[in-house]
Gaussian input, Z-matrix of N, CA and C with variables (Angstrom, degrees):
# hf/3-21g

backbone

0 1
 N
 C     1     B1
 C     2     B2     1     A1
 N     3     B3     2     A2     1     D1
 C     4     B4     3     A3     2     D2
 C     5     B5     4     A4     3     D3
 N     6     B6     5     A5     4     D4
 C     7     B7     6     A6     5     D5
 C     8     B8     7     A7     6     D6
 N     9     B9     8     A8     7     D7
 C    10    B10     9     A9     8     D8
 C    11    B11    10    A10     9     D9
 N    12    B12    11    A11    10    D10
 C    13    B13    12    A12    11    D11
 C    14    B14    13    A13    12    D12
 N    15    B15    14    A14    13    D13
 C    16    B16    15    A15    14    D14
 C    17    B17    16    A16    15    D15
 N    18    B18    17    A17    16    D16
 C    19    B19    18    A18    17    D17
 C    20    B20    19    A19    18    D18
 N    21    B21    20    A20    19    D19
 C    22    B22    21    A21    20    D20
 C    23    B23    22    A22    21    D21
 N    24    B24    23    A23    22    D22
 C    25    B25    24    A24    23    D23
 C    26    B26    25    A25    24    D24
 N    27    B27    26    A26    25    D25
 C    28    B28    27    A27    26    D26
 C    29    B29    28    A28    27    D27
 N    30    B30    29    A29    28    D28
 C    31    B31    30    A30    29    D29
 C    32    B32    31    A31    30    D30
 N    33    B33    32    A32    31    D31
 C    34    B34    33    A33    32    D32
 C    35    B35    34    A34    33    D33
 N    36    B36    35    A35    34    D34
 C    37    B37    36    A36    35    D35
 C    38    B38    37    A37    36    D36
 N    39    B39    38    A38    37    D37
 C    40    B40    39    A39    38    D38
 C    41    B41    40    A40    39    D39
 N    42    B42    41    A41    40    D40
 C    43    B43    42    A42    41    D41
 C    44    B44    43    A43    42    D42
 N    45    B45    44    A44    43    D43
 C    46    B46    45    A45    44    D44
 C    47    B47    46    A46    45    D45
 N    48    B48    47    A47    46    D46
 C    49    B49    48    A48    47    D47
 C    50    B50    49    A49    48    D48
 N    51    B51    50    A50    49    D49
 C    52    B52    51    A51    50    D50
 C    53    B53    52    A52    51    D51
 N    54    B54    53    A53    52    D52
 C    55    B55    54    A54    53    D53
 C    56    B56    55    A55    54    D54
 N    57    B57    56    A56    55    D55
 C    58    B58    57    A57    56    D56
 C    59    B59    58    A58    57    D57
 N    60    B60    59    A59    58    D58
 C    61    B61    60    A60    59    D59
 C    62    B62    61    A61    60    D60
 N    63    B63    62    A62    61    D61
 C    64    B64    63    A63    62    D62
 C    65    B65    64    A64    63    D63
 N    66    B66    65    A65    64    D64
 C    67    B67    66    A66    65    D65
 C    68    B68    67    A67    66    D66
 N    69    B69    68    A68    67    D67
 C    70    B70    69    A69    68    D68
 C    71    B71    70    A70    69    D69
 N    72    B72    71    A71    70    D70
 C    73    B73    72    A72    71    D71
 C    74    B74    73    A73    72    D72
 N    75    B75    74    A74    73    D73
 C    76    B76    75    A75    74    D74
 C    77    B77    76    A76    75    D75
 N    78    B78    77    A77    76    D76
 C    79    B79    78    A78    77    D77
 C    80    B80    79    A79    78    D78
 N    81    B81    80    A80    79    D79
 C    82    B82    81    A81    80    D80
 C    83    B83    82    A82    81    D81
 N    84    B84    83    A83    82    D82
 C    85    B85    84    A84    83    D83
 C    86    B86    85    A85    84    D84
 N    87    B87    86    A86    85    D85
 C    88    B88    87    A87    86    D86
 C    89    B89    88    A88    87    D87
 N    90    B90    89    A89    88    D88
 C    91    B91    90    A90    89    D89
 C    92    B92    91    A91    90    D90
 N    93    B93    92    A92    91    D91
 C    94    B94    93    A93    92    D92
 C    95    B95    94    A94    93    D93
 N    96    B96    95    A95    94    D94
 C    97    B97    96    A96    95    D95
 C    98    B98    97    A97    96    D96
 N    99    B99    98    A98    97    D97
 C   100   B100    99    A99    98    D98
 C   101   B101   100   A100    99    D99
 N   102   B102   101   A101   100   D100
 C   103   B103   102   A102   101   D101
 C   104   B104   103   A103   102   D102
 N   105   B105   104   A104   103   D103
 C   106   B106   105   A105   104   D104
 C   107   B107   106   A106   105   D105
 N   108   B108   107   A107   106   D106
 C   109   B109   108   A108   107   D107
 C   110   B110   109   A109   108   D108
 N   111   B111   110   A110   109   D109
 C   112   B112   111   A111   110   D110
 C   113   B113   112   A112   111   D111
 N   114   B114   113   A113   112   D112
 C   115   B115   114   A114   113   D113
 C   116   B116   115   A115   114   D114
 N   117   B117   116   A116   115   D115
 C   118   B118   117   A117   116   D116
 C   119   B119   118   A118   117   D117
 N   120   B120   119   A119   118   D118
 C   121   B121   120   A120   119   D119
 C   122   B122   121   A121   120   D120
 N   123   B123   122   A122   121   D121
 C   124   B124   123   A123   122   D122
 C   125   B125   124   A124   123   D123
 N   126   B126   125   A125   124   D124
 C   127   B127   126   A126   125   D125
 C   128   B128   127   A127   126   D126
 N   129   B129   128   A128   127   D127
 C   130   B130   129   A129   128   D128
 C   131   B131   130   A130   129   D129
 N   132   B132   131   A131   130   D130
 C   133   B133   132   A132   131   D131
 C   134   B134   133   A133   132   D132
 N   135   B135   134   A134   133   D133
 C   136   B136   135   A135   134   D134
 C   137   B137   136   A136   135   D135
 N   138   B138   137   A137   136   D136
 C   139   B139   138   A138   137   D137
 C   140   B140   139   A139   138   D138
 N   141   B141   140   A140   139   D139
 C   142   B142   141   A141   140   D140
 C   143   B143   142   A142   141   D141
 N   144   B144   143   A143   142   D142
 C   145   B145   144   A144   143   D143
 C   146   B146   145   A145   144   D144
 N   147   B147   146   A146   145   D145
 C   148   B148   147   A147   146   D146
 C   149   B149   148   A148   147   D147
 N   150   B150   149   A149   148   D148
 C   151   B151   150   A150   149   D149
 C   152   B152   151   A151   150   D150
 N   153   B153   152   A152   151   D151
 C   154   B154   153   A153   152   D152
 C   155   B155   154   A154   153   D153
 N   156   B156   155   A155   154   D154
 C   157   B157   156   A156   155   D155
 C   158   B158   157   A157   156   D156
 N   159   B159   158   A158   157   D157
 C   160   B160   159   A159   158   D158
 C   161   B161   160   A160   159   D159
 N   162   B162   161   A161   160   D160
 C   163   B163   162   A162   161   D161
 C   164   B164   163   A163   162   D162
 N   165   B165   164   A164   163   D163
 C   166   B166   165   A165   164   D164
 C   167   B167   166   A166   165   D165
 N   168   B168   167   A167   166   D166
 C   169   B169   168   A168   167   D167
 C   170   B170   169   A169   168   D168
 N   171   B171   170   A170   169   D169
 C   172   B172   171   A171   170   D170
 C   173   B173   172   A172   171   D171
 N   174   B174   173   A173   172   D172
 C   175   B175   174   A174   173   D173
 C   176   B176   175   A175   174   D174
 N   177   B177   176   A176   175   D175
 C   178   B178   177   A177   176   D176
 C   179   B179   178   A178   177   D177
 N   180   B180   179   A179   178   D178
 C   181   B181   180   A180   179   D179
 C   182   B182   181   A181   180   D180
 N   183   B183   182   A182   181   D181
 C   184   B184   183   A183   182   D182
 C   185   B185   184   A184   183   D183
 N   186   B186   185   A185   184   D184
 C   187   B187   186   A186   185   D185
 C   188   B188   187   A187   186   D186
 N   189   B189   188   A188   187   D187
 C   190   B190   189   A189   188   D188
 C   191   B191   190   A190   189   D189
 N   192   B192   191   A191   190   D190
 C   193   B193   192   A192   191   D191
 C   194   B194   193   A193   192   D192
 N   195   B195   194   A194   193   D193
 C   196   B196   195   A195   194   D194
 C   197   B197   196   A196   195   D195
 N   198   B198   197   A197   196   D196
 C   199   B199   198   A198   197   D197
 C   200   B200   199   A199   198   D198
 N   201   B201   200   A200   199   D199
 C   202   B202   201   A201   200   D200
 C   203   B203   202   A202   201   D201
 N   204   B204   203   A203   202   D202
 C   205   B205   204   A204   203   D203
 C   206   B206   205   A205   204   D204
 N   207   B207   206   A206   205   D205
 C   208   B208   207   A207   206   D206
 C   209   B209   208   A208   207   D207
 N   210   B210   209   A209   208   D208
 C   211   B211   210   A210   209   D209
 C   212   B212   211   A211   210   D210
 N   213   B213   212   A212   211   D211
 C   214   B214   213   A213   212   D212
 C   215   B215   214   A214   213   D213
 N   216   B216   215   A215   214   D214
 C   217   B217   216   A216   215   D215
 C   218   B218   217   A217   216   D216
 N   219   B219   218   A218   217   D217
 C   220   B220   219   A219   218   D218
 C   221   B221   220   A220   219   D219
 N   222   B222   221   A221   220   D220
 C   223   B223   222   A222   221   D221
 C   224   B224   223   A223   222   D222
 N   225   B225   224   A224   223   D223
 C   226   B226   225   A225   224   D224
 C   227   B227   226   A226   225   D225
 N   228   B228   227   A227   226   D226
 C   229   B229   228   A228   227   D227
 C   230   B230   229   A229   228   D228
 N   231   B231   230   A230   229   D229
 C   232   B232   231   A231   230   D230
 C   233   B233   232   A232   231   D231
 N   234   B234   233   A233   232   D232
 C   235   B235   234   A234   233   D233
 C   236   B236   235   A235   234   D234
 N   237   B237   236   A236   235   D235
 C   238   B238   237   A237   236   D236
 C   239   B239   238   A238   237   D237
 N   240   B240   239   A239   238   D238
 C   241   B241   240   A240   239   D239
 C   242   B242   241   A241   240   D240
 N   243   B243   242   A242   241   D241
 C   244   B244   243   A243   242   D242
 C   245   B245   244   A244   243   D243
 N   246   B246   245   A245   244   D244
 C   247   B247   246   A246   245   D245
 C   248   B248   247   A247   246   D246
 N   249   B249   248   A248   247   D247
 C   250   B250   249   A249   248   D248
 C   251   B251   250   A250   249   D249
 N   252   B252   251   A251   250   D250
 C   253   B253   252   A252   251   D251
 C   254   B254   253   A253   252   D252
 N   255   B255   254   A254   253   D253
 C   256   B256   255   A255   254   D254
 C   257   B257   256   A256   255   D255
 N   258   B258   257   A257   256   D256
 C   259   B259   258   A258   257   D257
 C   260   B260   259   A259   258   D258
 N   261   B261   260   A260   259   D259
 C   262   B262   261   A261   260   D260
 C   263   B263   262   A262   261   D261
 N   264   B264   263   A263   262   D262
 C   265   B265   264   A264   263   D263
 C   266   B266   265   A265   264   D264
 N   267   B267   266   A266   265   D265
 C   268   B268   267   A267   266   D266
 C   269   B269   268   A268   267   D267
 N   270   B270   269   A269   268   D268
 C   271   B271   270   A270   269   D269
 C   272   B272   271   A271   270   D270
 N   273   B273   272   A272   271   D271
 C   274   B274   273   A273   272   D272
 C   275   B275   274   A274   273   D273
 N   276   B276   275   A275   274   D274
 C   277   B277   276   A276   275   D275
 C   278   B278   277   A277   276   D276
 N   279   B279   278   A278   277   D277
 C   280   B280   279   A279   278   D278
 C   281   B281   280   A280   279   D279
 N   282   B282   281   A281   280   D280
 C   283   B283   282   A282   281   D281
 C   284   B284   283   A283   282   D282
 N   285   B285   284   A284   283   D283
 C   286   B286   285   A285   284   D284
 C   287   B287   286   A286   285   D285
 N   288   B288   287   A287   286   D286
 C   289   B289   288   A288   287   D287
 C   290   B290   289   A289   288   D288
 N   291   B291   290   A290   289   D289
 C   292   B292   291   A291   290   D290
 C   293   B293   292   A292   291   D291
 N   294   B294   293   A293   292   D292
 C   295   B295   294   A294   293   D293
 C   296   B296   295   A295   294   D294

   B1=1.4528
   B2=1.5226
   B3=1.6154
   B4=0.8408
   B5=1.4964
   B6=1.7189
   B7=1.5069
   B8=1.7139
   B9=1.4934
   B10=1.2457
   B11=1.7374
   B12=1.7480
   B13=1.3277
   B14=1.3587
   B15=1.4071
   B16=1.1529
   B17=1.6012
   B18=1.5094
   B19=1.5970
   B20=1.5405
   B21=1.3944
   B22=0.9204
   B23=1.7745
   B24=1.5159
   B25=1.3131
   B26=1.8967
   B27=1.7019
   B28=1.3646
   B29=1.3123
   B30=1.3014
   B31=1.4183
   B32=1.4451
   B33=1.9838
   B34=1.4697
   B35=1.9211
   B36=1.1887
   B37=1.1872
   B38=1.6412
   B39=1.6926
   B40=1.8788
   B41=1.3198
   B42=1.5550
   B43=1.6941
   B44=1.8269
   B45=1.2707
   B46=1.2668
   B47=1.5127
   B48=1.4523
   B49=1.6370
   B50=1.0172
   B51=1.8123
   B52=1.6280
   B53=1.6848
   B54=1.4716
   B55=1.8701
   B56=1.2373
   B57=1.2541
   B58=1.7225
   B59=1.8423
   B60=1.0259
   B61=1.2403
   B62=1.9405
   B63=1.0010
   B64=1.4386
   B65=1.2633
   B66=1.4979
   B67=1.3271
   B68=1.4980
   B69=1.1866
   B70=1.8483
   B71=1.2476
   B72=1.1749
   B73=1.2643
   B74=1.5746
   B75=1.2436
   B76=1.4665
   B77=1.4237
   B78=1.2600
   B79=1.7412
   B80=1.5616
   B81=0.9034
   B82=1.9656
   B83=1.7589
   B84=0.7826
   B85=1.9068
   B86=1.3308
   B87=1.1446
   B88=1.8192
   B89=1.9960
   B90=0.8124
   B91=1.3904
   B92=1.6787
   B93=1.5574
   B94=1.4777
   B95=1.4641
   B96=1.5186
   B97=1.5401
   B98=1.3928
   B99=1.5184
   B100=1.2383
   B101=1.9678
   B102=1.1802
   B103=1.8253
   B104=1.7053
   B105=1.1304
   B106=1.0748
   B107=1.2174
   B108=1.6372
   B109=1.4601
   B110=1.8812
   B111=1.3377
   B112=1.5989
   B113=1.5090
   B114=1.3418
   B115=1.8521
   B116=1.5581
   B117=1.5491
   B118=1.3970
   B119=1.4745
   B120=1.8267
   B121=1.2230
   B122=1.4597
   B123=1.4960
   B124=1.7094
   B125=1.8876
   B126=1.1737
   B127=1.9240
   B128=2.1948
   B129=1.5106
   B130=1.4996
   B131=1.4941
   B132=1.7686
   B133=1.2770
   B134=1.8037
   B135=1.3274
   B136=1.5201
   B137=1.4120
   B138=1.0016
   B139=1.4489
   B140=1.6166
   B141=1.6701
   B142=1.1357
   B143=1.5775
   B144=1.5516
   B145=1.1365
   B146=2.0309
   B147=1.5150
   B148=1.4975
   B149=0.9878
   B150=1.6834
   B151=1.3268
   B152=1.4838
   B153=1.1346
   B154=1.6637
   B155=1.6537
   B156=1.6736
   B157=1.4533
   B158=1.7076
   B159=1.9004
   B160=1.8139
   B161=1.3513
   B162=1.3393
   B163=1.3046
   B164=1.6894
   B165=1.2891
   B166=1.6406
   B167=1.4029
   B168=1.5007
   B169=1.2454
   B170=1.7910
   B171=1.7456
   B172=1.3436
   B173=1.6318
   B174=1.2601
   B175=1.5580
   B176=2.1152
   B177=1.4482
   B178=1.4998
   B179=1.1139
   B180=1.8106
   B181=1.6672
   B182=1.4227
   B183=1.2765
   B184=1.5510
   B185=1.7983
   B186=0.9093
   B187=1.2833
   B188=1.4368
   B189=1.7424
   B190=1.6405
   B191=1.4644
   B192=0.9689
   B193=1.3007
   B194=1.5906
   B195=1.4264
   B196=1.3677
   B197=1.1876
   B198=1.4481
   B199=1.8188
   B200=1.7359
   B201=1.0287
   B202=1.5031
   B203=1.1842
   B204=1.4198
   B205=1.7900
   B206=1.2270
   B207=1.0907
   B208=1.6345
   B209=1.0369
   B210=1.9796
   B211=1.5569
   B212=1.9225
   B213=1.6905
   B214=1.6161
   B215=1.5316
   B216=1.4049
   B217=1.9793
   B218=1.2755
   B219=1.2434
   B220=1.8731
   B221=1.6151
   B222=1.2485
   B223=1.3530
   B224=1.2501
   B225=1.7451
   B226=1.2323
   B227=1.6949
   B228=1.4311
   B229=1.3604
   B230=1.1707
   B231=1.4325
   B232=1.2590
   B233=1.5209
   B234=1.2332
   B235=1.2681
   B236=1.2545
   B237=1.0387
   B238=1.6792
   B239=1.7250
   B240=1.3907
   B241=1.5929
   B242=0.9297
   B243=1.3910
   B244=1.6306
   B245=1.5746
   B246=0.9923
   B247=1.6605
   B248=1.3863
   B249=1.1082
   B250=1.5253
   B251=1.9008
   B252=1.4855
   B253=1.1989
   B254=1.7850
   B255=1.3434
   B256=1.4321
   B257=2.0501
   B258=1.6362
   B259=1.2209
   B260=1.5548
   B261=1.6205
   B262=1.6526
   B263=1.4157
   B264=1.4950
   B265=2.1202
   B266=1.4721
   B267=1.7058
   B268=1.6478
   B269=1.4234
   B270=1.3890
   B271=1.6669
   B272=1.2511
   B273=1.7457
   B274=1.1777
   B275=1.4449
   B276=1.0380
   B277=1.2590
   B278=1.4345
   B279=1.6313
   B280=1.5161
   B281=1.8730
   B282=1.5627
   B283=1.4064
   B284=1.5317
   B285=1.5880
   B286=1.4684
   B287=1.6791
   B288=1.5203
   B289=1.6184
   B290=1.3791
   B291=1.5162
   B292=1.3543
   B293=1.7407
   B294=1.4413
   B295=1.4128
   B296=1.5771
   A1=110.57
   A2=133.58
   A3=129.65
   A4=132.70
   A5=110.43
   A6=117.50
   A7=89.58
   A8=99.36
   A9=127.56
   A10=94.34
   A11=122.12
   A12=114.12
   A13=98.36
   A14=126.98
   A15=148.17
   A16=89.62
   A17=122.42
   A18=121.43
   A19=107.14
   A20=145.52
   A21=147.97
   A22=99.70
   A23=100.27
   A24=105.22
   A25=115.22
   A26=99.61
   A27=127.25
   A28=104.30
   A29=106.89
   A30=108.60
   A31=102.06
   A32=130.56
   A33=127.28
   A34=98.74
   A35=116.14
   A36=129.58
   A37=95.65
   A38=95.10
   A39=90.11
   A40=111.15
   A41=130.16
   A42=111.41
   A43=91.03
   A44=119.87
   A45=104.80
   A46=94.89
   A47=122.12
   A48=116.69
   A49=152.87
   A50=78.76
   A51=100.51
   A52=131.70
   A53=90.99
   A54=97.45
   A55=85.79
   A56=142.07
   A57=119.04
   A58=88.59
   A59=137.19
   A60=107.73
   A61=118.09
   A62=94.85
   A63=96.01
   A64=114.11
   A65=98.77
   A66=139.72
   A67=109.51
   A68=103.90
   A69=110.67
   A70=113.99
   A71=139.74
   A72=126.73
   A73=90.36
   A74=135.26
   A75=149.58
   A76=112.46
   A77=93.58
   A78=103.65
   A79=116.66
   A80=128.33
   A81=100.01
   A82=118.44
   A83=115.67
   A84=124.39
   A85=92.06
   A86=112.12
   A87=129.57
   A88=106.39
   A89=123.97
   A90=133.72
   A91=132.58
   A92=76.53
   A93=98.77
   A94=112.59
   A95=125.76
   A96=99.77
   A97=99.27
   A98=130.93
   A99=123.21
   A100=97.36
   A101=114.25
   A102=91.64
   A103=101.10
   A104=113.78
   A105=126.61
   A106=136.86
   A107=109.50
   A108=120.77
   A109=101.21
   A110=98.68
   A111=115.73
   A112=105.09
   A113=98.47
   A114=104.21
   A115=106.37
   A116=114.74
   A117=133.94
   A118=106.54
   A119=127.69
   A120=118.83
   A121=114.64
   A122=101.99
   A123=121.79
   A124=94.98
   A125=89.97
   A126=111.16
   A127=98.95
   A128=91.50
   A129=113.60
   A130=98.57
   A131=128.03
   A132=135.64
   A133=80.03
   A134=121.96
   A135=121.09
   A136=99.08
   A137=116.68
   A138=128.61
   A139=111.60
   A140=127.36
   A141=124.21
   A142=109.49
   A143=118.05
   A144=119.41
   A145=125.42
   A146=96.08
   A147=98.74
   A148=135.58
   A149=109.33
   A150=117.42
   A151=120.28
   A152=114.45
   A153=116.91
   A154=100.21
   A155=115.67
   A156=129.90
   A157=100.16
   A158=115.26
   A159=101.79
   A160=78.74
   A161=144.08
   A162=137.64
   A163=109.04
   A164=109.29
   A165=123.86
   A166=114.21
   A167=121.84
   A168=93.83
   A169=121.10
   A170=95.38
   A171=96.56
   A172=115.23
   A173=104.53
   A174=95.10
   A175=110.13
   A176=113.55
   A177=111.45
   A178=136.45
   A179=76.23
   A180=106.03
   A181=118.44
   A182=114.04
   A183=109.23
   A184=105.95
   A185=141.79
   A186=141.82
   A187=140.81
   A188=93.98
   A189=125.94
   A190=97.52
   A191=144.70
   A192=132.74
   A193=108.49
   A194=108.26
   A195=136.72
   A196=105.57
   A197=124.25
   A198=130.56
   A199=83.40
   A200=142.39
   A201=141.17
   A202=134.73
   A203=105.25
   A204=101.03
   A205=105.31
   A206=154.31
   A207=152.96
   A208=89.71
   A209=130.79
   A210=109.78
   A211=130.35
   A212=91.37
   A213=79.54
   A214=134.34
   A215=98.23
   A216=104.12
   A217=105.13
   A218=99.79
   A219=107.18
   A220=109.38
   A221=131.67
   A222=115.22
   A223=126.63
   A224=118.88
   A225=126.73
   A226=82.02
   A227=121.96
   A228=113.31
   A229=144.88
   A230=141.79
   A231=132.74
   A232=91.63
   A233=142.07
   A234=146.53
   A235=97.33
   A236=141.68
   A237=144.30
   A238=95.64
   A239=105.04
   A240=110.52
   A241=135.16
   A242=116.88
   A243=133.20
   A244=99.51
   A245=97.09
   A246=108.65
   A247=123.52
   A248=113.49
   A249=135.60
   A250=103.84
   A251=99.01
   A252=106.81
   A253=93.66
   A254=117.62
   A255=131.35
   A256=98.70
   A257=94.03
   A258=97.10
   A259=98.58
   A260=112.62
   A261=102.54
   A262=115.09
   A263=104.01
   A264=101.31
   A265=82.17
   A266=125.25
   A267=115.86
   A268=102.51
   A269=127.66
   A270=135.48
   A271=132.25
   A272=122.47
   A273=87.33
   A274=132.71
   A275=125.63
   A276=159.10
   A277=119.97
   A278=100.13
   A279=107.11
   A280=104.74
   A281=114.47
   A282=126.57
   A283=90.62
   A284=98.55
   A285=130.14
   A286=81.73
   A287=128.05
   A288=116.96
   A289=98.42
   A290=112.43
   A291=112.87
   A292=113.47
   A293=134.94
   A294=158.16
   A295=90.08
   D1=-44.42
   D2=150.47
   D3=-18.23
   D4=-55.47
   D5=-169.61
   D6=-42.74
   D7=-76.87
   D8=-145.74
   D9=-36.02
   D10=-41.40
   D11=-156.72
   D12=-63.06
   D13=-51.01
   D14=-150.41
   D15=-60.32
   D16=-68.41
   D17=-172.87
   D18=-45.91
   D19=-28.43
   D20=-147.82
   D21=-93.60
   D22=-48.03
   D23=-164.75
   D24=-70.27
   D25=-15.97
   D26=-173.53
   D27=-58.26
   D28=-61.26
   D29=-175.96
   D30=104.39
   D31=-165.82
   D32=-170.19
   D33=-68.28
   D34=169.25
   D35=-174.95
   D36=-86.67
   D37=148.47
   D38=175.22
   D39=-69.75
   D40=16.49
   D41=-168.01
   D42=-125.11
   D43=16.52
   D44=-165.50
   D45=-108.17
   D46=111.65
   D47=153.55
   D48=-158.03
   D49=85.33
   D50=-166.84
   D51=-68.39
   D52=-1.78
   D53=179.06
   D54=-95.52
   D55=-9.79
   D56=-169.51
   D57=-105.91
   D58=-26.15
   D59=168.07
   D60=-65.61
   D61=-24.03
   D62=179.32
   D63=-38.89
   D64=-73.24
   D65=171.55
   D66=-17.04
   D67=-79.39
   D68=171.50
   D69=-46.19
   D70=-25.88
   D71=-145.57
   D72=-109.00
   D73=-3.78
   D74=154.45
   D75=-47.88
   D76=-47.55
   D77=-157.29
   D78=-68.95
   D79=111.23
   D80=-177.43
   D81=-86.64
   D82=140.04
   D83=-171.98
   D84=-54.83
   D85=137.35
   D86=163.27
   D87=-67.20
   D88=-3.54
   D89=144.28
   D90=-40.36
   D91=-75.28
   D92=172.20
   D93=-64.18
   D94=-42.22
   D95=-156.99
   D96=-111.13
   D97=27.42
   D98=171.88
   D99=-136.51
   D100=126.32
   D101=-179.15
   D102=-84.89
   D103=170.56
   D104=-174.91
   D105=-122.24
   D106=-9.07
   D107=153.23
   D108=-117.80
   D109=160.99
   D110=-171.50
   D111=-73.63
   D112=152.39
   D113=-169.60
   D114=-40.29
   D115=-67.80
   D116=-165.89
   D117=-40.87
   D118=-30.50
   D119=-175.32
   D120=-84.58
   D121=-23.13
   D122=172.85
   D123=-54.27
   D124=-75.32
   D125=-162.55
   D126=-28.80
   D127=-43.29
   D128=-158.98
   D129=-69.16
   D130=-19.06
   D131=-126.89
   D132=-129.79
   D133=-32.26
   D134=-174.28
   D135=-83.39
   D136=-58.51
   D137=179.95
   D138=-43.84
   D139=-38.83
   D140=169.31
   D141=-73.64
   D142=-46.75
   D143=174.53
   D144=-53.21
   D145=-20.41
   D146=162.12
   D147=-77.56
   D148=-34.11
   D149=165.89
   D150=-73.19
   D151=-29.59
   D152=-179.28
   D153=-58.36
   D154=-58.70
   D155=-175.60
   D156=-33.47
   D157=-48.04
   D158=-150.40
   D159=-98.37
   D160=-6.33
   D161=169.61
   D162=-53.48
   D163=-54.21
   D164=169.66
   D165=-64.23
   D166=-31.84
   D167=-179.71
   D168=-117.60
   D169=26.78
   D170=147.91
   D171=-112.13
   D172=-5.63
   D173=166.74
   D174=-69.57
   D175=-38.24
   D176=156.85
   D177=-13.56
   D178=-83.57
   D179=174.96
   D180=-48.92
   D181=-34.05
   D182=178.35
   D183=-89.97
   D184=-6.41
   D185=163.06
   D186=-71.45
   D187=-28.15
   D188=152.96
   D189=-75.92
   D190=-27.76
   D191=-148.18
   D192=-98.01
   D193=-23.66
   D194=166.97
   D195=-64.40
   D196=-69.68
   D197=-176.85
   D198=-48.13
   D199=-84.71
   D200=175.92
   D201=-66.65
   D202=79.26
   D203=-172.66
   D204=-73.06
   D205=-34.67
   D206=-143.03
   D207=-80.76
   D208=-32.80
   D209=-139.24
   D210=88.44
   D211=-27.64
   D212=174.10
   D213=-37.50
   D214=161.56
   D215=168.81
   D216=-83.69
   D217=143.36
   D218=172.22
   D219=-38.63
   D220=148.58
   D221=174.71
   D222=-89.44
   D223=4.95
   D224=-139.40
   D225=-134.54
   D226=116.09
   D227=145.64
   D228=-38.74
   D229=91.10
   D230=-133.56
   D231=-109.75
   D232=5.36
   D233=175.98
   D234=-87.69
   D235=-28.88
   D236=-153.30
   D237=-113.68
   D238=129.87
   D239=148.41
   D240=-61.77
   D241=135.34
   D242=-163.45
   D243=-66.19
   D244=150.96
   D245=179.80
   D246=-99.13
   D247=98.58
   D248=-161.29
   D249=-85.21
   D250=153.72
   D251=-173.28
   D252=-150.22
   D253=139.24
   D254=171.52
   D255=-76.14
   D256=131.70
   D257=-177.98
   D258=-109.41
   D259=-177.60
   D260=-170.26
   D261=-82.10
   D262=29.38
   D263=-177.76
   D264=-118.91
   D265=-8.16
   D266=167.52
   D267=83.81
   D268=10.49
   D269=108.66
   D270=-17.68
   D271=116.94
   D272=150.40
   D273=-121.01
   D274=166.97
   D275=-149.98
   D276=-125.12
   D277=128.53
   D278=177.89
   D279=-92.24
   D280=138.10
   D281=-160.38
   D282=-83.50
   D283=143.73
   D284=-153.87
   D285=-76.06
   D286=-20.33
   D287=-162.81
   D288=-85.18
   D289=-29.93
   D290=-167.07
   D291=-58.08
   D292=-4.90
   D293=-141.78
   D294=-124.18

């Protein structure tokens, strides 16, 4: 009975502070609401960032293209659900023929 008086008389714990996160999360960063480089270096900065993006995704594209030299189509309809089968742990399981 004691504990309990003692916690009462304490008041919030020194690690609790949940009104001060509030608080911050009000505020907005001087970052955000002023930019800090001029449009034209932005504009200049997308434009590299586009090219970097198809830079990556023909370096991809050619890496799949490797696992597949011929070019084939996947062999597996990928629009269609796999065809499941209950195994004897009552799993299921895609059939070893379906491969």
């Amino acid at each position: 009975r004691r504990r309990e008086d003692d916690d009462d008389q304490e008041g919030p714990s020194a690690g609790s502070d949940r009104g001060s996160k509030r608080r911050r999360e009000g505020r907005e960063p001087e970052s955000a609401s002023t930019p800090s480089e001029p449009v034209t270096r932005s504009a200049s900065s997308l434009t590299e960032l586009e090219y970097h993006l198809e830079e990556v995704y023909k370096a991809t594209t050619d890496q799949l293209d490797l696992v597949n030299p011929e070019g084939q189509q996947y062999p597996h309809n990928l629009l269609q659900p796999l065809p499941l089968i209950p195994d004897n742990r009552g799993r299921r399981v895609i059939p070893f023929a379906h491969f």
